[in-house]
FITOR-314480 format. One record per atom (N, C-alpha, C): residue in one letter; x, y, z. Coordinates in steps of 0.1 Angstrom, whole numbers, plus 5000, padded with zeros to 4 digits. Layout:
BEGIN
AXYZ
...
//
This chain:
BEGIN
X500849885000
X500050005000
X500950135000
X502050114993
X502950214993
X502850344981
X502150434982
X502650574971
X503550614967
X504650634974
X505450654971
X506250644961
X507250694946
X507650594940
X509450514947
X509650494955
X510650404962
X511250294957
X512350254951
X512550124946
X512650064957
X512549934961
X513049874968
X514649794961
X515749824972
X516949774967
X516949634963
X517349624947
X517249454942
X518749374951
X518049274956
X519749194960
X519849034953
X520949084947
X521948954935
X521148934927
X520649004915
X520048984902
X520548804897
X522148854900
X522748674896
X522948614904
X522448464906
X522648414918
X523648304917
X524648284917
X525948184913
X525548054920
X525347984908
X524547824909
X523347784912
X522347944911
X520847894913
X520047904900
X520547764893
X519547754882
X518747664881
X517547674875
X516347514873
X517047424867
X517047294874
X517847174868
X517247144860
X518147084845
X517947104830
X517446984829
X517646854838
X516846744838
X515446784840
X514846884847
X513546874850
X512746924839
X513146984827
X513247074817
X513147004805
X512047004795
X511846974782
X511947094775
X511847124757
X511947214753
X511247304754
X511547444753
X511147524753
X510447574766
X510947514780
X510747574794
X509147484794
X509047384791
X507547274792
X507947164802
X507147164813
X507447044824
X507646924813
X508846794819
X508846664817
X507546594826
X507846464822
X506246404821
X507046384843
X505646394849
X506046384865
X506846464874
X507446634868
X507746724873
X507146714885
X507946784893
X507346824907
X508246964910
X507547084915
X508247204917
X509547194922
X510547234917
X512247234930
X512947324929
X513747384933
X514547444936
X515747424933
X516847484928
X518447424927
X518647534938
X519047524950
X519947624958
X521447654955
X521747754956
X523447814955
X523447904964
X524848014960
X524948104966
X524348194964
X523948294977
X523548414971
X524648524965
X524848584956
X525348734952
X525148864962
X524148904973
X524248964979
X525348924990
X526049024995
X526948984998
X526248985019
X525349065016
X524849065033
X524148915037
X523248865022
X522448755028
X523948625031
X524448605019
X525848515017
X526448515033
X526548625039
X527448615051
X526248565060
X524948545060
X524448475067
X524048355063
X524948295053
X524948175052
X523648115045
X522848235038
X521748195031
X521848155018
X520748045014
X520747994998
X520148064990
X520548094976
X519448154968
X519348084954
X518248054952
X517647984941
X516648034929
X515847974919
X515048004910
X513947894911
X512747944913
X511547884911
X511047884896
X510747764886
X509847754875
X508547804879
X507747874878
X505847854877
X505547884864
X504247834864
X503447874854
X502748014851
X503348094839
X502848214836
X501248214838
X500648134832
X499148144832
X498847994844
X498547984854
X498247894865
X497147814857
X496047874847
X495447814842
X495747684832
X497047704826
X498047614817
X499047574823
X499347504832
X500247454838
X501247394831
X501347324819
X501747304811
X502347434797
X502347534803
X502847664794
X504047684797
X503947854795
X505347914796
X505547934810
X506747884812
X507447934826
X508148074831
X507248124838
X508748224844
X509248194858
X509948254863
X511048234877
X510848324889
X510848284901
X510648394910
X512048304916
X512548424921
X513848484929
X513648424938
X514048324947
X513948324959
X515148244974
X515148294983
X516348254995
X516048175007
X517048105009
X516848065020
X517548125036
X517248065045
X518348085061
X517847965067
X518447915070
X517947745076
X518047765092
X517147725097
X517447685113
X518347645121
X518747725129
X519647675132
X519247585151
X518547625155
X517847535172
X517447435169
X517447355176
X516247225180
X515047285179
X514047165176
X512747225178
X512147275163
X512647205153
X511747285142
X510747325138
X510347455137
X509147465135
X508547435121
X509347465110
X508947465099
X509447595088
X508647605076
X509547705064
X508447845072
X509047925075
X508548065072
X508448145059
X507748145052
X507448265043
X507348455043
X508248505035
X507948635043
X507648735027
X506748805035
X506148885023
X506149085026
X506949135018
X506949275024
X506049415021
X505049355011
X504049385008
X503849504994
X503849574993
X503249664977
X502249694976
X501349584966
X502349524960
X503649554952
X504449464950
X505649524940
X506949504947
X506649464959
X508049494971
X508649374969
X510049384965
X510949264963
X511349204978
X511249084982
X511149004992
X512448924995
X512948874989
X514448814985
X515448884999
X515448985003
X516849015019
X515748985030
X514348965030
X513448905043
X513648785047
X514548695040
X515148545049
X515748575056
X516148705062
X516848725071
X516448805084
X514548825082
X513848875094
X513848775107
X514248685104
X514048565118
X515148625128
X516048705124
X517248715139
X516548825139
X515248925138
X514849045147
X513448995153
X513648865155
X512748785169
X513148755180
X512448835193
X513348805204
X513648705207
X514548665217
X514448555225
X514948435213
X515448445201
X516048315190
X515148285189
X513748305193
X513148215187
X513248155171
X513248295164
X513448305147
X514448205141
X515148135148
X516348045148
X515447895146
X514147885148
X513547745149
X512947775134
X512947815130
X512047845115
X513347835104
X512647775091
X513547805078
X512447945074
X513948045072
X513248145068
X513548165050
X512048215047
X512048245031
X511648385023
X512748395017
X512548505008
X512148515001
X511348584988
X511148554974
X510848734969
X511248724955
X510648834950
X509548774942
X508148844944
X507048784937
X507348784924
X505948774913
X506548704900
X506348904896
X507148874884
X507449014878
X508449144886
X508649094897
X509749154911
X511349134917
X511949294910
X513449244919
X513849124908
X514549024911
X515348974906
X514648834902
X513148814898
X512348734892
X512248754878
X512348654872
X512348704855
X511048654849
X510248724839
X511048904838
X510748944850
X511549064850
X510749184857
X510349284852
X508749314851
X508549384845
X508549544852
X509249614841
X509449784839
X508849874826
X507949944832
X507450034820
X508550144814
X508550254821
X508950364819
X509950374835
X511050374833
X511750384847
X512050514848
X511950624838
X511850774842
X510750814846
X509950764850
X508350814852
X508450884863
X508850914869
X508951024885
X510051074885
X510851074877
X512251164875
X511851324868
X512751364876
X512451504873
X511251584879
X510851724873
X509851774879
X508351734872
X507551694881
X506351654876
X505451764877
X504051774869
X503151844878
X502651824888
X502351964895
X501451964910
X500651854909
X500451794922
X498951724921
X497651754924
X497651894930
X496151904925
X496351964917
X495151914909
X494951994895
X494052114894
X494752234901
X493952344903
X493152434890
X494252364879
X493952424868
X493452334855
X492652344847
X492352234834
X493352134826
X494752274826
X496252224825
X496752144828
X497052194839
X497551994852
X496551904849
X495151904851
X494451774847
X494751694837
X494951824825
X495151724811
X496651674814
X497451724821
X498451694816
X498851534829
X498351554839
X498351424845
X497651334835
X496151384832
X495851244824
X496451164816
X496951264806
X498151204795
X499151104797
X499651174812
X501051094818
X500450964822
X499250934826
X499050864837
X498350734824
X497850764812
X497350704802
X498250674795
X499350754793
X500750684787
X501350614796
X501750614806
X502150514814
X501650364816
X499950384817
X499250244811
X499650214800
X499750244791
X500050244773
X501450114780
X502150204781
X503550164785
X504150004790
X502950024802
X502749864812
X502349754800
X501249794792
X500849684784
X501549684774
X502349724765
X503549724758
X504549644763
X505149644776
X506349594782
X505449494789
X504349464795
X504149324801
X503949194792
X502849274781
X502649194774
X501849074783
X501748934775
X500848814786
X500948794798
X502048844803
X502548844818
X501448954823
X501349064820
X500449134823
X498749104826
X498449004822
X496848944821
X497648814835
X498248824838
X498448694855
X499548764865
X499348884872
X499948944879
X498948984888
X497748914894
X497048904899
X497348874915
X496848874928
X496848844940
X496748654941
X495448634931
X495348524929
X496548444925
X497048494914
X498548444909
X499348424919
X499948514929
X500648504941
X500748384948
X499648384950
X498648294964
X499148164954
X498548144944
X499047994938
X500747974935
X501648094932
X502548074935
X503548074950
X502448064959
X503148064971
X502847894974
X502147854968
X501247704975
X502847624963
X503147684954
X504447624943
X505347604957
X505747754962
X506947754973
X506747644979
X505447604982
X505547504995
X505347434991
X505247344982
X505547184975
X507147194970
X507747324965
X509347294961
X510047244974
X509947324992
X510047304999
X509947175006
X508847115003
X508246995005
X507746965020
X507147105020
X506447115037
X504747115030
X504047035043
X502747015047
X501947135051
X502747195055
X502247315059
X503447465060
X502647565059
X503847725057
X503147775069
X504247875075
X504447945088
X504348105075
X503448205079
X503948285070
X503448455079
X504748545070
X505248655077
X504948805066
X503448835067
X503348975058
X502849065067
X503949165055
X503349345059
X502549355047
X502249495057
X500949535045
X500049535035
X500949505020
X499649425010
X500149275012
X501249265020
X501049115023
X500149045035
X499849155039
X498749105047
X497349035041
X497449095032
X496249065017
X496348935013
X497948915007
X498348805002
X497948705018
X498348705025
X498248595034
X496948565038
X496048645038
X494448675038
X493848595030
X494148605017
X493448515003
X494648375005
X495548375009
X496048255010
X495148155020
X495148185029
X493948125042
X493248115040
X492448185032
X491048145029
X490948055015
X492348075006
X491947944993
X493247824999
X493847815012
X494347685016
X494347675031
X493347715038
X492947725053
X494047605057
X493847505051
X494747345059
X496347365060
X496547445049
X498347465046
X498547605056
X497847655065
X498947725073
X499047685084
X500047715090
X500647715105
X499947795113
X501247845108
X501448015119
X501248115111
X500948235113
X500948385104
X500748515109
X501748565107
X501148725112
X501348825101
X500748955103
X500148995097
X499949135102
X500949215095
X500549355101
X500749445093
X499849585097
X499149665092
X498149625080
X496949575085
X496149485075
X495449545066
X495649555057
X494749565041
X493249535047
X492349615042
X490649625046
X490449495039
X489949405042
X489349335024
X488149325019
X487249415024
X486149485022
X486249595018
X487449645010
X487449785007
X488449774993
X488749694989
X489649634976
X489249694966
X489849794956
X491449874960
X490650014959
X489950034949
X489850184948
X489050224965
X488450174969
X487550264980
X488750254993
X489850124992
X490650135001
X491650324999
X491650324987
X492750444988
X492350574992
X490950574991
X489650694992
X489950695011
X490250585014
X490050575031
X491650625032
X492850585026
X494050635031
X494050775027
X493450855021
X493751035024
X493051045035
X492051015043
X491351055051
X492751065066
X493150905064
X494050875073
X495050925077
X495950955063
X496751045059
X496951185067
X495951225065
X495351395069
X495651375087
X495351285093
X495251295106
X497251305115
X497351115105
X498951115110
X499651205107
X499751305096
X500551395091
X500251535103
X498951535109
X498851625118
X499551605135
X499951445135
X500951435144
X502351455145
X502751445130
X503651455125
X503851625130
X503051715124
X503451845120
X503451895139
X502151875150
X502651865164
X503651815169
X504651735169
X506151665168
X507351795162
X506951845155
X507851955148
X507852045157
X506552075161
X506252235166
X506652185180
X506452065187
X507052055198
X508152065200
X509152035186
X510552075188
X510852235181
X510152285183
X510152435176
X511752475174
X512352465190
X513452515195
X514952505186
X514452315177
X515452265168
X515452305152
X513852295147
X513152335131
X513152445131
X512652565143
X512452675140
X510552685130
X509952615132
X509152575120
X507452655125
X507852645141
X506352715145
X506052655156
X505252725164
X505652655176
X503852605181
X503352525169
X501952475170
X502152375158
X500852275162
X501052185148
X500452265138
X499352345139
X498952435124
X499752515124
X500652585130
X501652685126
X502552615114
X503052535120
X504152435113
X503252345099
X501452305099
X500852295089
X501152415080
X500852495080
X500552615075
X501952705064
X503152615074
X504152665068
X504252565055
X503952435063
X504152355053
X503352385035
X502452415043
X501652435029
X502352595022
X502452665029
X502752835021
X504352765011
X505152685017
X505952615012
X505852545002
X504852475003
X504152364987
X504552484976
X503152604983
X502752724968
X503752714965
X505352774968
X506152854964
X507352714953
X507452634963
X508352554957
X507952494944
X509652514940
X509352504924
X509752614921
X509652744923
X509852894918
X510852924928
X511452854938
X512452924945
X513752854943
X514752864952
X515952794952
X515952674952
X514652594951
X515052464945
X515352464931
X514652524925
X515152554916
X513952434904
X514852374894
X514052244889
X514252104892
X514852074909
X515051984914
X513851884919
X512852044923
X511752004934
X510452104927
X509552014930
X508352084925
X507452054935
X506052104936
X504852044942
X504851894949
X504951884937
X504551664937
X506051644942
X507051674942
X508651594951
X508251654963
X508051744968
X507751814981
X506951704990
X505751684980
X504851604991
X505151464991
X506051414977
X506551284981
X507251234993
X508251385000
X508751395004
X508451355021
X507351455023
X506751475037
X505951345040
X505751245028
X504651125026
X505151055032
X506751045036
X507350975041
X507250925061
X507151105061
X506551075075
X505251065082
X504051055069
X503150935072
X503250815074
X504150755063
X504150655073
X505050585085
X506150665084
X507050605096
X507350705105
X507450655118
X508250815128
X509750805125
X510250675119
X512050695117
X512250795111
X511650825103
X512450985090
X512051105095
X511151055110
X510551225113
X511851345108
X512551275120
X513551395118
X514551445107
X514751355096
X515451395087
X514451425080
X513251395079
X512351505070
X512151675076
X511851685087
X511851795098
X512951845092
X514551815095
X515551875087
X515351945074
X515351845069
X515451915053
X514152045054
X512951995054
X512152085058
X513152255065
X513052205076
X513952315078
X514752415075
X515452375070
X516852395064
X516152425047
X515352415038
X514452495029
X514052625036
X512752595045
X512252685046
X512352825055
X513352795065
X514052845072
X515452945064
X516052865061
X517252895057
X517652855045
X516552865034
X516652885015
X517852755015
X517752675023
X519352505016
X518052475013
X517952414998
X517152294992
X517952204992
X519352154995
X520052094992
X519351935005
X519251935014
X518551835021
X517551765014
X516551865011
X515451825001
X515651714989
X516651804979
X516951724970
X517851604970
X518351624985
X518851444983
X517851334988
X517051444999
X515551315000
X514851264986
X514751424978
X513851324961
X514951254958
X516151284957
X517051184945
X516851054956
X516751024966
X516950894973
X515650804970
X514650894967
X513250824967
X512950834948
X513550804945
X513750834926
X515050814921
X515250664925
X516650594917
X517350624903
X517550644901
X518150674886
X518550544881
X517950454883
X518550274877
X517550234860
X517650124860
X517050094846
X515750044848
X515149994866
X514549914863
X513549994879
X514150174875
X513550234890
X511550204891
X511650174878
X509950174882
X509250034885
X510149974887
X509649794885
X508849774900
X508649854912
X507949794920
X506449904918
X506650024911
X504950094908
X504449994896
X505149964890
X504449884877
X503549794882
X504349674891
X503749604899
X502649634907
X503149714916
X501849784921
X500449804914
X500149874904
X499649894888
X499049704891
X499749644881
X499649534875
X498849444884
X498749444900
X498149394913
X496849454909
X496849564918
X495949624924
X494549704909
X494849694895
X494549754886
X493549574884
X494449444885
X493849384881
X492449314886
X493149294903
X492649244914
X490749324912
X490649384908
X489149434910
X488749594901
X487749564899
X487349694891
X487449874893
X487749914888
X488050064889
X487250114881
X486650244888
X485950284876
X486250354867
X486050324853
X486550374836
X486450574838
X485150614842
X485150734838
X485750814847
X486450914837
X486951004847
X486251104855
X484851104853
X484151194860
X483751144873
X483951004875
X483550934889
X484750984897
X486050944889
X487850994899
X487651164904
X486951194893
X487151384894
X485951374911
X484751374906
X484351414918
X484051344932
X484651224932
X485151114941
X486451224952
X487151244946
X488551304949
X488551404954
X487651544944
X487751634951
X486851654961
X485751594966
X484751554977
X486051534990
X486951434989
X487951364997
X488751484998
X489351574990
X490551664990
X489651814998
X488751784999
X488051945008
X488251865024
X488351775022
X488551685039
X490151635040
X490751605032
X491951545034
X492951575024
X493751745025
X493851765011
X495651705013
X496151685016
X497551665022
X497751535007
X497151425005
X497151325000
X496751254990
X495151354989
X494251254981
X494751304964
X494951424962
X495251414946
X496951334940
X497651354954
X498851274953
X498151064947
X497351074956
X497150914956
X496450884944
X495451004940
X495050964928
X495650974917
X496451054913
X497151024902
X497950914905
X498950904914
X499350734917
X498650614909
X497450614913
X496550514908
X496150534897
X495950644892
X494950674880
X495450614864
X496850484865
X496750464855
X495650324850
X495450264864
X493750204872
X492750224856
X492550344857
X491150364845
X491450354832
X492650304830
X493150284813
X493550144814
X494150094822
X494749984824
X494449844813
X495349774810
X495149704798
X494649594799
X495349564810
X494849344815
X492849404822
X492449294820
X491349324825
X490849304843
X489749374846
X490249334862
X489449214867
X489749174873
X489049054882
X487749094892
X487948954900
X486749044914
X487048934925
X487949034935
X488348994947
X487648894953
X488348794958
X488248694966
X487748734976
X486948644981
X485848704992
X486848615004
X487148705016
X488148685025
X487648625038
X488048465040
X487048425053
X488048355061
X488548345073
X489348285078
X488448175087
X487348145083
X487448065089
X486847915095
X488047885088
X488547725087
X490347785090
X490547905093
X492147915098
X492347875111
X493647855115
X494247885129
X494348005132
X494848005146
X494948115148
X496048205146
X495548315142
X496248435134
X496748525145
X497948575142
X498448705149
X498248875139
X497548945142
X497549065136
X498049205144
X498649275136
X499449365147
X498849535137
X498349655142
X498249755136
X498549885146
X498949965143
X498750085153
X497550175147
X497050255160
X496250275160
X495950435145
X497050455144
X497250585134
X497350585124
X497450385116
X498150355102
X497550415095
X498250525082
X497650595075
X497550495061
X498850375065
X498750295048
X497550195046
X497250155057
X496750035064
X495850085074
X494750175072
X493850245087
X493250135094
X493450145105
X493350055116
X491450005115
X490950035105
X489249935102
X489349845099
X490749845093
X491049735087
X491049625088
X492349605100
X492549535107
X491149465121
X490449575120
X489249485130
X488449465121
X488349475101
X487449395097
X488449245096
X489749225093
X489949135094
X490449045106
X489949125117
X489849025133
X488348925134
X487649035124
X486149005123
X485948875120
X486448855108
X486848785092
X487248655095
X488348635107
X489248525114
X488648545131
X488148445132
X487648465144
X488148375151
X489748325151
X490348285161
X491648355160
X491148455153
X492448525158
X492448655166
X493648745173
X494148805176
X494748965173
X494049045180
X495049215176
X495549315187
X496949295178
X498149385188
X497849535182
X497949635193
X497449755188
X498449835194
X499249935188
X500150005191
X499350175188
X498750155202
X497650265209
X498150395207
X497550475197
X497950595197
X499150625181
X500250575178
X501050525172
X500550555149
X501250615145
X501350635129
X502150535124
X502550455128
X503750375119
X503350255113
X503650255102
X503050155093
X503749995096
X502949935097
X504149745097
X505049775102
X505049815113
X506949835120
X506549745136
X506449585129
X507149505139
X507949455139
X509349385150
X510149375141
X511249475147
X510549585151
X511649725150
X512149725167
X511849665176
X512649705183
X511049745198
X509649715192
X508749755203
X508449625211
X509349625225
X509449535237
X507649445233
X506749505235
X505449455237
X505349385226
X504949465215
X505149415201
X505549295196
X507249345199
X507649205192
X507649065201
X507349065218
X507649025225
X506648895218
X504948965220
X503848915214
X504248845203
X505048895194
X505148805183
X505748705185
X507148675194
X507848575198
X507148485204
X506248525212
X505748425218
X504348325213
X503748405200
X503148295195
X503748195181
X504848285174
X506148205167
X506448075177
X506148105187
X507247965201
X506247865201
X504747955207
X503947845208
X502747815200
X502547945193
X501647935190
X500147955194
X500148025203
X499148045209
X498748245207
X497248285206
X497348425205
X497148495218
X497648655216
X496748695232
X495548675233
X494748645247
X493348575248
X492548695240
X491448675234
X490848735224
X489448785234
X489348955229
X488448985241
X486748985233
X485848985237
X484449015231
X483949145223
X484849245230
X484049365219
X484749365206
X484249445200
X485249465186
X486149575184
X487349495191
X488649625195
X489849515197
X491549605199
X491649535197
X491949425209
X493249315213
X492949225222
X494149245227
X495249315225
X496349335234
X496849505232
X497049555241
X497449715236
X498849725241
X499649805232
X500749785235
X501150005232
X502250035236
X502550185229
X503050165219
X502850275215
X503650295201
X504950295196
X505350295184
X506950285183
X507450465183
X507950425192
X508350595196
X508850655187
X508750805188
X509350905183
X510450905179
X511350985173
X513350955175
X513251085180
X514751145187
X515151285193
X514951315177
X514751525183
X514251605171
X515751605165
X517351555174
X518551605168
X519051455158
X518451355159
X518651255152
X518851255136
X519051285134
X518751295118
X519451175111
X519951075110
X519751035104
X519650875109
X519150785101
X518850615109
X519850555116
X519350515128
X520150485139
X521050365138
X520550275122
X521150145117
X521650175104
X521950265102
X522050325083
X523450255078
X524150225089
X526050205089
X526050035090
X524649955092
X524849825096
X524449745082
X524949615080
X524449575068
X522949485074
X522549495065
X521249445066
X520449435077
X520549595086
X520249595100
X518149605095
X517749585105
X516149605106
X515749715099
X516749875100
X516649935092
X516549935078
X517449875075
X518149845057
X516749755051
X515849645064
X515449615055
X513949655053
X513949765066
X512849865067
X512649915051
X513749935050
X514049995033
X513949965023
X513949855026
X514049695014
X511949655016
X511649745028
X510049685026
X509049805021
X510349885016
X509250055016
X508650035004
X508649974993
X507349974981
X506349894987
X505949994994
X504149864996
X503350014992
//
C-alpha cells in the first residue's frame, strides 16, 4: 500500500549456481512428464544474505496457472535454515506493495526476540514480475524523474496533463508486460506461494506479511485454510474495501497522522524553528508547497517531490526527523540541498527504477474493478480533497493509470478465515497505509484470531523494529503458537505503545552503517 515511487533495493539479480535443473526441463521451458516443483539452491550474490549463510535459488511457475503445462517464468527466491532444535517449519515472508521485492526477508528471523526466529526456515522471494524474478516487469523507469506536475489539478492544464501521463504510462505497462500482464494478479501470488511449499516439501507454511502482504496471506487462508501454520500479519489491508474505495479511506488517514507528525515539529520548535503549533508548522508547510518549484529549489523539486517527500512521514516516525530537517533547512534557511537528496533517494536513477509501481499497477489495477470514467475519479477525489487535502490528489494520480489499464480486472476473493488457525494481527492505532478498520474487519473475518494494537501510534508494519510488547507478542506465538486471549467487543485484544518517536536531533537512521540491519530492511519493505 505504498505511494510513494521507492525502489525497493534488488539483491543479487545473479545468483551463482541457482538455476532450474535441466533434467526437469523439456523444450522450450514445458514440464517433463512427473515434474514436481524444486529448487536448485546456490549462493547468494548479495553479499549481506551470503554472510548469513543463506541459499538462493530459482522457482519455475506457470505464467498462466490456468496452463500448467505453458510458459514458465522464475521467482527469485532465498533461503536461512534453522539453526535450534525444535523445528518449526518454512517461514514465508512477504513485504507487501504490492511490487515489494522480498528476497533480503530470509533474514527477518534474527529480529525475533528471545531466538526464537532460529527454529523456522526462513524464506524469501521476490513475487512474480519482482526484483530479481524473470521478467521483471518495467514500463517507463523515468516516470517520476524530474519535475512533475502539481497534484492537485487546480487548473484544466495539470488535469490534462496528469491524464496524458498517467494514460501513457498504462499504454506503456501493456506494451512491456505483454501476457505476463493478464496473470499478475493476488490470485496468481497465492498459487505461487502453495508452488513455494510443494518445492520445499512442507505440509504446511508458517507465514510473515506486511501490508499488501497481509492481503496476500488473507486470500492464502482462505483458498488453503489446511496449509497454514502460523501467520502474522501486520498493518492489514481492509478486504472489504479492495482497492479503489481502500485508497479513498487512506487520504482521510493520511490527513490525521501527518497532523501528528506536524505537532512533533512544533514541539520541537526550539530545533526546526518551524512554529511552535502543529497548524503553525501545517501552514508553513503548505505556504511552502505554493512556492516551491519557483524558488531555490530550483528544477529539482516541484509540488508533487515536496509531498513525496513529507509522505514519508506518514508512514514511519523513523524519518521524522530527517524530513523535519530538510524541511527546515528549505524553509528556514533557503538550503534545498537536504530536500533534493531526500527526492533523488526516493527516485533511483537505475534501469528498472519503476519495477515495483508497475507492479503495484499490475496487482491492484487487476485484482478488482475501477471505475473507467473519469468523472466518477474527478468528483470522488475532490469530495475527499476538501476533507483530506495533504494526500488524496497525490494518491489519485498514483492510481489513475487503474482507469486505462490494459489486462482486464478481476473480482476479489471473498476473505474468510474461517476454517484458519489462529492468526496473529498487529496494527497501530494511526496506520495511514493500512487504517486500523482494517485490521478489525479482518479480526472480524478470522475469528480465532488476535489484535496487537500499538495505541495511539502512525507507523505503518513496523514489527520487528525494536517494540518490547510488540515484538515480545510476536515471539511468543512464533514459540507456541498460541494468540493473546481474544476479548468480546470489537477492539483490539492486546494494547501495546507505540513505536516511539526518534530525538528531534537525530537525523539520520540509527542502523543506516549496519548491513542488513532492521533498518536496511525497513527499506527493502518501503514499496508497499
Amino acid at each position: 500500500m505504498r505511494r510513494i515511487l521507492v525502489a525497493a533495493t534488488a539483491l543479487g539479480v545473479t545468483m551463482a549456481g541457482a538455476t532450474v535443473t535441466t533434467s526437469a526441463w523439456a523444450d522450450e521451458g514445458r514440464p517433463a512428464p512427473g515434474y514436481a516443483p524444486s529448487i536448485a539452491w546456490g549462493k547468494c550474490a548479495d553479499e549481506a544474505l551470503a554472510t548469513r549463510k543463506a541459499e538462493c535459488g530459482f522457482l519455475a511457475v506457470p505464467r498462466d496457472h490456468s496452463r500448467p503445462d505453458g510458459t514458465k517464468i522464475k521467482l527469485a527466491v532465498s533461503r536461512i535454515k534453522h539453526t535450534a532444535a525444535g523445528y518449526q517449519g518454512v517461514m514465508l515472508v512477504n513485504p507487501g506493495g504490492p511490487g515489494g521485492a522480498g528476497l533480503a526477508l530470509s533474514a527477518l528471523g534474527e529480529f525475533v526476540p528471545d531466538e526464537v526466529g532460529t527454529s523456522y526456515d526462513w524464506i524469501g522471494f521476490d513475487p512474480r514480475g519482482v526484483g530479481a524474478s524473470q521478467p521483471a516487469l518495467t514500463c517507463n523507469a523515468k516516470y517520476s524523474t524530474g519535475i512533475r506536475p502539481p497534484y492537485v489539478p487546480s487548473t484544466a492544464a495539470i488535469e490534462k496533463q496528469w491524464l496524458a501521463r498517467t494514460a501513457a504510462y498504462a499504454k506503456a505497462c501493456d506494451k512491456a508486460g505483454g501476457e505476463l500482464l493478464d496473470h499478475l494478479t493476488t490470485e496468481d501470488n497465492v498459487r505461487d506461494i502453495e508452488l513455494i511449499r510443494r518445492a520445499l516439501r512442507a505440509e504446511q507454511i508458517n507465514f510473515y506479511g506486511f501490508s499488501y502482504g497481509t492481503y496476500l496471506g488473507q486470500v492464502y487462508a482462505t483458498m488453503h485454510p489446511e496449509r497454514v501454520r502460523r501467520m502474522v500479519l501486520d498493518g492489514n489491508v481492509n478486504p472489504a474495501r479492495v482497492w479503489y474505495d481502500a485508497n479513498q479511506d487512506q487520504n482521510i488517514a493520511f490527513e490525521k497522522s501527518m497532523k501528528v507528525f506536524f505537532a512533533w515539529v512544533a514541539k520541537h520548535h526550539d530545533v526546526y524553528k518551524l512554529g511552535v503549533t502543529g497548524q503553525a508548522v501545517e501552514k508553513r508547510y503548505y505556504d511552502t508547497l505554493a512556492r516551491t518549484g519557483v524558488g531555490p529549489a530550483g528544477r529539482t523539486i516541484g509540488a508533487a517531490e515536496l509531498t513525496d517527500v513529507f509522505l514519508q512521514a506518514g508512514y514511519y516516525v523513523f524519518g521524522w526527523a530527517t524530513v523535519a530537517e530538510a524541511f527546515s533547512a528549505y524553509a528556514v534557511k533557503n538550503d534545498p540541498a537536504p530536500l533534493r537528496k531526500l527526492v533523488e533517494t526516493g527516485n533511483p536513477q537505475t534501469a528498472n527504477a519503476d519495477n515495483g509501481y508497475a507492479i503495484y499497477l499490475a496487482v491492484q489495477c487487476s485484482d478488482a474493478p475501477w471505475p473507467k470514467s473519469w468523472s466518477t475519479w474527478k468528483a470522488d477525489n475532490w469530495k475527499t480533497h476538501a476533507k483530506a487535502p495533504f494526500e488524496t490528489w497525490g494518491n489519485a494520480w498514483f492510481n489513475a493509470p487503474c482507469r486505462t489499464w490494459g489486462a482486464k480486472s478481476g473480482k476479489p476473493v471473498k476473505v474468510s478465515g474461517a476454517k484458519a488457525p489462529p492468526v496473529l494481527l498487529i496494527s497501530e492505532t494511526l496506520d495511514a497505509a493500512t487504517p486500523f478498520a482494517g485490521s478489525l474487519e479482518v479480526r472480524k473475518r478470522f475469528p480465532r484470531a488476535a489484535l496487537i494494537e500499538g495505541v495511539g501510534g502512525t507507523t505503518h508494519a513496523g514489527s520487528l523494529f525494536g517494540n518490547k510488547c510488540v515484538d515480545g507478542a510476536v515471539a511468543a506465538y512464533l514459540k507456541t503458537g498460541v494468540v493473546p486471549k481474544r476479548v468480546k467487543a470489537n477492539t483490539s485484544d492486546l494494547k501495546c505503545k507505540p513505536i516511539e518517536p526518534p530525538a528531534a536531533t537525530a537525523v539520520a537512521e540509527k542502523h543506516a552503517a549496519e548491513p542488513l540491519s532492521r533498518a536496511d530492511l525497513q527499506r527493502r519493505i518501503a514499496a508497499r
